[in-house]
N, C-alpha and C positions, 0 to 999 in steps of 0.2 A: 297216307296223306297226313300232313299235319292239320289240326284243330289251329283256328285263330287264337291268336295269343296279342291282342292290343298293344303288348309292351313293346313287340319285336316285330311290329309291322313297320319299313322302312318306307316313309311317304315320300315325295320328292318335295323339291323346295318351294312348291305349293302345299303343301301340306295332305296331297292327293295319293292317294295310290290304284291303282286298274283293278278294275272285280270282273271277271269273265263268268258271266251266268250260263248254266247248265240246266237242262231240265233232268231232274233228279230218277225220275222215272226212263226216259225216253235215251237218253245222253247227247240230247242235242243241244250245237251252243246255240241260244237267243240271242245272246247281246254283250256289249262291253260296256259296263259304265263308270266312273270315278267314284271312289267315296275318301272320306276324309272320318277322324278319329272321331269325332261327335254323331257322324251318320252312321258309322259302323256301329257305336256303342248303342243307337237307338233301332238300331236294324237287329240288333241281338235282343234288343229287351221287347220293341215288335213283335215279332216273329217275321217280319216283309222288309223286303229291301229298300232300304233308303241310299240314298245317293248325295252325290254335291253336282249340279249341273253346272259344268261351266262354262256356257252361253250365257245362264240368268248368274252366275255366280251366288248362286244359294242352295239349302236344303230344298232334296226332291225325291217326296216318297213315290215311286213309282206304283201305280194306276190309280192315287187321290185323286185323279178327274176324272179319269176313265172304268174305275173301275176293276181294269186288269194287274191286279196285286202279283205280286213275285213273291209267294210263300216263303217261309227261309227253313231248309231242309238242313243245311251246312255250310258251314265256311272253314274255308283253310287256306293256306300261304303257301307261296314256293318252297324254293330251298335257299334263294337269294332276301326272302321277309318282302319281297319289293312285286307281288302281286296275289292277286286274289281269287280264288273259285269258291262263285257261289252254288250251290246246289240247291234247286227251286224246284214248288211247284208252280206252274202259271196258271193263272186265274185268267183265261180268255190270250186271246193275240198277246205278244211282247211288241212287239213293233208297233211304232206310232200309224205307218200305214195298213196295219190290220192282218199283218202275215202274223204265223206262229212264232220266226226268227229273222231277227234284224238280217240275216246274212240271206235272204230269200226276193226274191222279186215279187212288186206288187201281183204278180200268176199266179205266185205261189212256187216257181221252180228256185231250183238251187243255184 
């Protein structure tokens, strides 16, 4: 896999690109969220994932209110520069309704 390289991340004409979160240990996917050059550059210096939300159209350190921080284990890019995996540890639930992974039903099944 390649290591993130800021220079050569191709954003879209949002200035966005897609981060596919991984639990580093587990290899489950959690979640998809968007981040932009500013939130990548403060998610590396963090160590926890930051985001661009764009609903609120702003910076969004994911679990500043709840708690559930997305550790940052790795980052790296396709082959095309035009996405993202992040390798996390989560800190509690990823999902905003309390599952381990966004891609899970409130049960908990797959």
């Amino acid at each position: 896999m390649r290591q993130l390289d800021l220079n050569t991340v191709a954003f879209d004409a949002n200035g966005l690109v897609p981060v596919i979160v991984q639990d580093a240990n587990t290899n489950k996917v959690l979640m998809l969220g968007y981040s932009n050059h500013s939130c990548l550059s403060e998610s590396l210096e963090l160590g926890r994932l930051v985001f661009f939300s764009r609903s609120r159209q702003q910076r969004w350190l994911k679990g500043e209110t709840s708690g559930n921080f997305l550790n940052l284990v790795a980052l790296y890019q396709d082959c095309d520069d035009d996405a993202l995996l992040a390798l996390v540890e989560p800190v509690g639930p990823t999902c905003h309704n309390g599952t381990e992974s966004c891609f899970e039903e409130p049960n908990g099944t797959q």
